[in-house]
N, C-alpha and C positions, 0 to 999 in steps of 0.2 A: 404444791406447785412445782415445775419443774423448772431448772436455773438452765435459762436460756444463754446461751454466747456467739457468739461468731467464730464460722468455721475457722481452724489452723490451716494454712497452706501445708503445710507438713503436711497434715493428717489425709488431706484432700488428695495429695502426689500421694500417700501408699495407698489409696482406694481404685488408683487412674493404673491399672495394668491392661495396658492394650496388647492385644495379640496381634504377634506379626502378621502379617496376609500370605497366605499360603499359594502362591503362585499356576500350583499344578493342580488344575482341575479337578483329574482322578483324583488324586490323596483327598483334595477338599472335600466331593462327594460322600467319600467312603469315610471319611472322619466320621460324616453325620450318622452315619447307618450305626443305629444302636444293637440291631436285630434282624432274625431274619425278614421280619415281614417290612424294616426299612429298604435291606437290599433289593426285594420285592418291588417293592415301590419306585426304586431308582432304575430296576432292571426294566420296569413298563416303559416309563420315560421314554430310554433310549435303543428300546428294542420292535420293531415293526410289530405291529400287532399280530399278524400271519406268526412270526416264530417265537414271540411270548406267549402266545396260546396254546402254542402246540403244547409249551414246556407245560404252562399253567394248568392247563385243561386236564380234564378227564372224559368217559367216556360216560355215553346217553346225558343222563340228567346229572352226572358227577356227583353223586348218594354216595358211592363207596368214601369219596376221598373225604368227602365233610362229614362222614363219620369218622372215619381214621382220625381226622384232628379234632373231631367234639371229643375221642375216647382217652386222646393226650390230656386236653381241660378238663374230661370229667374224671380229675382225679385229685387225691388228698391225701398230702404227705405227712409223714408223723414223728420230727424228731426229736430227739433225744437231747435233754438237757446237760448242761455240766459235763460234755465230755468233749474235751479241746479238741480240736481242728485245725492247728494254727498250718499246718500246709498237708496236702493232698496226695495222694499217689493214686491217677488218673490209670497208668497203665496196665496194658494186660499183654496176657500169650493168646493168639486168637490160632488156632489150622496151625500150628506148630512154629509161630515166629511171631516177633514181637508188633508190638500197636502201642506206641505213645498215651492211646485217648482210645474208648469201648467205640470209636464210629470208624467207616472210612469211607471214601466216596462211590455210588454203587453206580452200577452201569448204565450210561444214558447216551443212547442213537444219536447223532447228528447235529455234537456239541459246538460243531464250526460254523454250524446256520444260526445257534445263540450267539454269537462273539469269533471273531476271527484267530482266536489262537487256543478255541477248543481243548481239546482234550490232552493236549501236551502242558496247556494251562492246569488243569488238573491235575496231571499225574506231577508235574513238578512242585505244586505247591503242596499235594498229600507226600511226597519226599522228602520235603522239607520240615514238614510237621511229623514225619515220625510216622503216619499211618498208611494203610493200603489205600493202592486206585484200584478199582474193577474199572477195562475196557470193555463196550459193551460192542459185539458181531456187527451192528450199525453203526459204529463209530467211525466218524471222517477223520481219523489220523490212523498210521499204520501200526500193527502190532510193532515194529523195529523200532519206529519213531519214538511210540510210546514210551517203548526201552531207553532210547535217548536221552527222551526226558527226566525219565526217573531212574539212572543208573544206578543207585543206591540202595533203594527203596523197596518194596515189593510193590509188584503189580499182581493181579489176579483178573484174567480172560472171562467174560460172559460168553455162553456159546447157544444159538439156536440151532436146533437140526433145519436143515434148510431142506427142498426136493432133492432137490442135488448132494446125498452125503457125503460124496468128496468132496465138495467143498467146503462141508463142516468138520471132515475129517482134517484135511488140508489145513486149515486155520488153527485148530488144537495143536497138532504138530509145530506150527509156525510158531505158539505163543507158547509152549515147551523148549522151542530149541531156544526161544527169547529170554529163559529166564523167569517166565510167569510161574509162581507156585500152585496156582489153586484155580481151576476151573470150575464156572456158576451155570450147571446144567439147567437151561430154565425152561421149566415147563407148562406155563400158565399163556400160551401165545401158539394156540394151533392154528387160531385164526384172528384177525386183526380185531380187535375192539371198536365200536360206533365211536369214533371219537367225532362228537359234531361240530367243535370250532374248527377244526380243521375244513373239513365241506364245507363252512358255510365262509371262512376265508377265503377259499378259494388255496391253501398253501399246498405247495406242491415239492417233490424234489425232483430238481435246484428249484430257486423259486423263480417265479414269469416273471419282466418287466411287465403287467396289464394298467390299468387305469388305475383302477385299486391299488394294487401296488405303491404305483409314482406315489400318489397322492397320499398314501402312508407316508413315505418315506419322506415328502418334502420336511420334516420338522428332525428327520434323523436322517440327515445326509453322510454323514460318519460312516453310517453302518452298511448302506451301500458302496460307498468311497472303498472300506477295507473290504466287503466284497469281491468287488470286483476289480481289485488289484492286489489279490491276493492268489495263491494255486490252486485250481479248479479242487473242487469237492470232491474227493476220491471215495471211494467205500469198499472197508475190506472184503465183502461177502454180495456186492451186486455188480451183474455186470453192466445193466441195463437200469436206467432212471427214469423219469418223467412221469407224474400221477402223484395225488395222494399216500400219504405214508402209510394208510390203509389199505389201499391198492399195492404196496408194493412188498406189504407184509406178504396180503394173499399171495400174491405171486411168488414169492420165495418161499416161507414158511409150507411144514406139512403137516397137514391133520390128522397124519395118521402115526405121530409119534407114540412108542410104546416103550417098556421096559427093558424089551427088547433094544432100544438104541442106547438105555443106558450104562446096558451092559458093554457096549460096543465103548462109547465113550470112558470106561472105567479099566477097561483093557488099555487103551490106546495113552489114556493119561497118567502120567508118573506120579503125579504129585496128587494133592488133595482135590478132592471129587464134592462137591455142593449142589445140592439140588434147591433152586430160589423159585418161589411160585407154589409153597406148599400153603394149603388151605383149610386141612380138616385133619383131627387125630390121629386117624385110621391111616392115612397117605402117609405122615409121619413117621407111626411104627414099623410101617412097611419097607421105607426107604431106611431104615437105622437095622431093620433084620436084613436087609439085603448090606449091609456093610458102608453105607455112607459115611463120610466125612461129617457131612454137617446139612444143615436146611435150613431156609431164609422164610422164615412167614410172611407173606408179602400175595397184595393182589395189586401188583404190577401200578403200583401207586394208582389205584383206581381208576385204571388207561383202560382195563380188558371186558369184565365181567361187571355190569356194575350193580351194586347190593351186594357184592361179595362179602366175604366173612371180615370183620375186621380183625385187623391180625392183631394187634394189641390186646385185645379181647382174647384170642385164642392164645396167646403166650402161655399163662398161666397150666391153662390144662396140658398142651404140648410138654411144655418141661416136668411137671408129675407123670408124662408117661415116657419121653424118652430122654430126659435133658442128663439123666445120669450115664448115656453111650454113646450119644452127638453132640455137637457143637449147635446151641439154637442161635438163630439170628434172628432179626427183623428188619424190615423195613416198612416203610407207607405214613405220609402222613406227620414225618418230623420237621418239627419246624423250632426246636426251641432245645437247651444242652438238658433240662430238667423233661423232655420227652424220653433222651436216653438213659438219664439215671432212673427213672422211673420203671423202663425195661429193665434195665438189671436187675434191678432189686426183685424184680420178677422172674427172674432166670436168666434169660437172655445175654449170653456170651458179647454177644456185639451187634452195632447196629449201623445202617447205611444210609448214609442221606443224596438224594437224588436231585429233586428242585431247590433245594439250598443251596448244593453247591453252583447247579443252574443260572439260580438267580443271582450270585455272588459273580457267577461268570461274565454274564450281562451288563452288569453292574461297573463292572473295573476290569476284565481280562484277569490276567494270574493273578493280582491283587485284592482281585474283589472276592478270590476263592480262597485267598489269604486271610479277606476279612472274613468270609463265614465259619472258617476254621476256628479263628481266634474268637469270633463272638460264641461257637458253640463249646471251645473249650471254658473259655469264662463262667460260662452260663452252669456248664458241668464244675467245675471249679465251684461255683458261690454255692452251686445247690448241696453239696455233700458235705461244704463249711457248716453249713448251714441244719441240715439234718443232724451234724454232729458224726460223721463217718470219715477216716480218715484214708480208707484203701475201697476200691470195688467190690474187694470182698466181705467187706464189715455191712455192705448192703445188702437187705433180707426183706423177703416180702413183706414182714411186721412196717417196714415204712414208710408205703404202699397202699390206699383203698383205691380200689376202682369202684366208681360213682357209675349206677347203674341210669338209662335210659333205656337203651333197647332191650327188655326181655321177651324172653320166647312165649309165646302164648300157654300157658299152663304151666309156667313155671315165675310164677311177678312174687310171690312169696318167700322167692329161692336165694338167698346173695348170691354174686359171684364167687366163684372157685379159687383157691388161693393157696397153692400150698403151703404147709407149714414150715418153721423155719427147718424143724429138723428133717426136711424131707429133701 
């Protein structure tokens, strides 16, 4: 039997620990966000549908992108008992300059229609953390501004050849004289991708007051308020607005980008040359004999092509054939800090997160890109405790399976590819 009594008043006061009340909404929010898919969550809330989808979305039936993150989850780490971890060393040397943490934020069009203090939002809080912003050719803040923000810091320019190549010549120059190290030659965008939330929103840039709209907006009055009291949407690379981001791709963007402009662009740029939008072996080799920097495996976070290769998937083979003369990168599809150690361990130099920091922008402005920083450094942080690794280098494919679903037809009997560790 158990000896029953009546509670102590003592004992009852050390159980009674109430938390203050935390007055300021933001912080409150962002407290609760454990993850990215909570910032997610909170970035729907208070973000009109029309420019949470665009961010959200992918293009036709969005296959690429929900493989990219099925090929994160289908995977099984393997570590290593009995070998302390009591703290970590996250960082690395990425294109010849330092990175606190293997990510940094990668370049995303028209950060100011997510949240009103866009991409200055970003490039300060990746300042503050120690790692690179990519400004993306679409972005609504100025290559200078962005220097503003991030005086510190490295930044590194996205660049599309546009019709007009002075004016992709022009912007290179501009984001050299700013101080940018490393320009992201992207080649995966001749022509716009089906992105169908978009059309069937109706979003447009800048976006209409229409019916739809209002009526979006009535439960997120905020996001119009700083809208439109805020300085018109500039954009460094358009002269002309109005349409669809698909329409306005076509219209700028040319399909008849070649080799030939990359050469142009590796002339013209001082610093480190990246080609982002690589997708198969072959393109790989070719861009590392022609003297590349580095290349981003990536299908344009499954905005472009959709069924494209999933780049996570191609890691492995890419770095057994050139990861010994370029820098490999990835992007597509992260959503969690155990997405990127997981890349390493597979080769992958460094890796870029896109709708994270999106949705973190959304979510709370500079702070909420604060909070995806800090949840994805945690999360890298617990998982290398955790495998028992104490440097990024101590991470080796050995602790690493990728979990197969999609095999190729005449190959389901084949594992995937892995190099070894001594390779």
């Amino acid at each position: 039997m158990v000896k029953r009594q009546l509670p102590k008043i003592s004992e009852l006061m050390e159980l009674m620990q109430f938390k203050r009340p935390d007055l300021n909404a933001r912080r409150r929010r962002l407290d609760k966000a454990l993850t990215i898919s909570d910032l997610r969550a909170i970035a729907q809330r208070r973000t009109p549908r029309a420019a949470f989808d665009y961010t959200d979305g992918a293009a036709e039936g969005e296959l690429s992108l929900a493989r990219a993150r099925q090929a994160f989850e289908d995977i099984e780490f393997h570590p290593s008992i009995l070998r302390p971890a009591e703290s970590v060393d996250m960082s690395t040397t990425i294109l010849g300059g330092p990175s606190t943490m293997p990510f940094g934020i990668a370049p995303t069009g028209f950060a100011r229609l997510m949240q009103t203090e866009g991409e200055s939002a970003g490039a300060s809080a990746a300042g503050a953390a120690g790692i690179p912003f990519t400004l993306s050719t679409l972005g609504t803040t100025s290559i200078e501004d962005v220097r503003a923000a991030n005086q510190n810091g490295r930044n590194w320019f996205q660049l599309y050849v546009m019709r007009d190549r002075e004016i992709s010549y022009g912007l290179a120059k501009r984001a050299a004289a700013a101080g940018f190290d490393t320009i992201m030659f992207t080649v995966d965008t001749p022509v716009a991708g089906a992105r169908l939330r978009d059309k069937r929103n109706g979003f447009s840039i800048p976006p209409q007051l229409t019916l739809t709209t209002i009526i979006d907006a009535i439960p997120r009055p905020w996001w119009w308020f700083d809208f439109l009291t805020t300085p018109k949407l500039e954009f460094a690379s358009l002269s002309t607005t109005g349409g669809t981001v698909g329409e306005l791709l076509d219209a700028a963007m040319d399909p008849t980008i070649s080799y030939e402009d990359l050469a142009v662009i590796r002339d013209l740029w001082p610093g480190q040359v990246v080609v982002k939008g690589v997708q198969n072996v072959e393109d790989a080799k070719r861009l590392v004999d022609l003297g590349v920097d580095g290349i981003v495996l990536s299908n344009h976070g499954g905005r472009q092509l959709d069924r494209a290769p999933v780049p996570f998937h191609l890691l492995p083979h890419v770095v057994r054939e050139v990861g010994r003369d370029a820098t490999v990168m990835i992007d597509t599809g992260i959503m969690n800090g155990a997405d990127i150690v997981a890349s390493v361990a597979l080769g992958a130099k460094f890796a870029l997160v896109g709708r994270a920091y999106l949705y973190g922008l959304m979510a709370g402005g500079r702070a909420g890109v604060d909070k995806t920083i800090a949840i994805l450094r945690n999360e890298i942080e617990r998982t290398m405790k955790l495998l028992g690794v104490a440097s990024l280098e101590e991470l080796e494919p050995k602790h690493v399976t990728q979990l197969t679903r999609l095999v190729p037809v005449g190959q389901e009997n084949r594992a995937v590819s892995v190099p070894a560790a001594s390779e």
